[in-house]
C-alpha positions in Angstrom: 149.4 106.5 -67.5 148.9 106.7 -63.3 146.3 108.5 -62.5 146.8 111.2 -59.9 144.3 111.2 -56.2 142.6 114.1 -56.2 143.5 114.7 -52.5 141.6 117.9 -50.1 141.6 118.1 -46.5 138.1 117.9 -44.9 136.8 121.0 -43.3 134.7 119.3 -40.9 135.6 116.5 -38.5 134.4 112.9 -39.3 132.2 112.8 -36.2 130.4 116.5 -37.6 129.7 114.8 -41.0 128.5 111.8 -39.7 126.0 113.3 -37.2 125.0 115.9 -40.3 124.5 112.7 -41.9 122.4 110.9 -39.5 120.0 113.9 -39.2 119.8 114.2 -42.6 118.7 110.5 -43.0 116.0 111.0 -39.9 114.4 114.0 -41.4 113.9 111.8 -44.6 112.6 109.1 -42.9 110.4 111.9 -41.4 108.4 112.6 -44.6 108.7 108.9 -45.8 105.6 106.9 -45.4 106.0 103.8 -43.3 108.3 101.7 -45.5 111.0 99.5 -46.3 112.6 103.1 -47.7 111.8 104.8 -44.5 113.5 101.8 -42.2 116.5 101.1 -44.2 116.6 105.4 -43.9 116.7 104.8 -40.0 118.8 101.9 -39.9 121.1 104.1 -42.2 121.1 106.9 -39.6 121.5 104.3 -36.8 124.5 103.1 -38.5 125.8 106.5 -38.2 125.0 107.4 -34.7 127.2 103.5 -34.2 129.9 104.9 -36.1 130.1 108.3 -34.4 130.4 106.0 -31.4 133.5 104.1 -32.8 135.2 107.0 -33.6 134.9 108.4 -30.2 135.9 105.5 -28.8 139.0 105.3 -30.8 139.8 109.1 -30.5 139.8 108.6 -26.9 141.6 105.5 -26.4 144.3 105.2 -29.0 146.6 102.9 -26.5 143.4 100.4 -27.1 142.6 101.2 -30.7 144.9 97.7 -31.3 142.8 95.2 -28.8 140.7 92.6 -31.1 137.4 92.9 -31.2 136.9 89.1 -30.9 138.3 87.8 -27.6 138.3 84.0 -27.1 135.6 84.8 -24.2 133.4 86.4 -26.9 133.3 84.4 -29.1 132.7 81.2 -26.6 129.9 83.0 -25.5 128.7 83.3 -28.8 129.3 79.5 -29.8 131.7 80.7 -32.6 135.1 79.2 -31.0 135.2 75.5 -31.7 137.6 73.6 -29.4 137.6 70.7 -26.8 135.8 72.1 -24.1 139.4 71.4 -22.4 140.7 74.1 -24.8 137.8 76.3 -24.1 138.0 76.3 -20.3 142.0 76.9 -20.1 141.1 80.2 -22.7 138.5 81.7 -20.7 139.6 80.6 -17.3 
């Protein structure tokens, strides 16, 4: 037997909850001693704030939503694209 999605449209907008979320997470790591529980509380509500940037991002550019988020520049800068330094310099020429 298929189960069937239990399927509800979201009253608030996905940047709203996020930023409820994020200030939720800071006011915990408010009243959290100094702790791993109180950084991996900030680094959840930093996460957020990243994501809330995304999404604005995206909302605003959908013509660029498609562009990789690895360009052959990046990721020579990095050191992550392995090729003859030939290669290299004709990509990021």
């Amino acid at each position: 037997m298929i189960k069937k999605r239990s399927r509800f449209k979201q009253t608030e907008s996905l940047e709203a909850r996020l930023q409820q979320f994020a200030t939720d997470m800071r006011r915990r790591a408010d009243r959290a001693p100094d702790s791993e529980e109180r950084n991996t509380l900030l680094e959840k509500a930093s996460n957020a704030d990243q994501a809330i940037d995304l999404e604005r991002h995206l909302r605003l550019n959908p013509r660029r939503s498609h562009a990789p988020l690895w360009t052959t520049s990046a990721l020579v800068s990095r050191g992550l694209f392995f090729g003859t330094s030939r290669t290299v310099g004709a990509w990021t020429s």
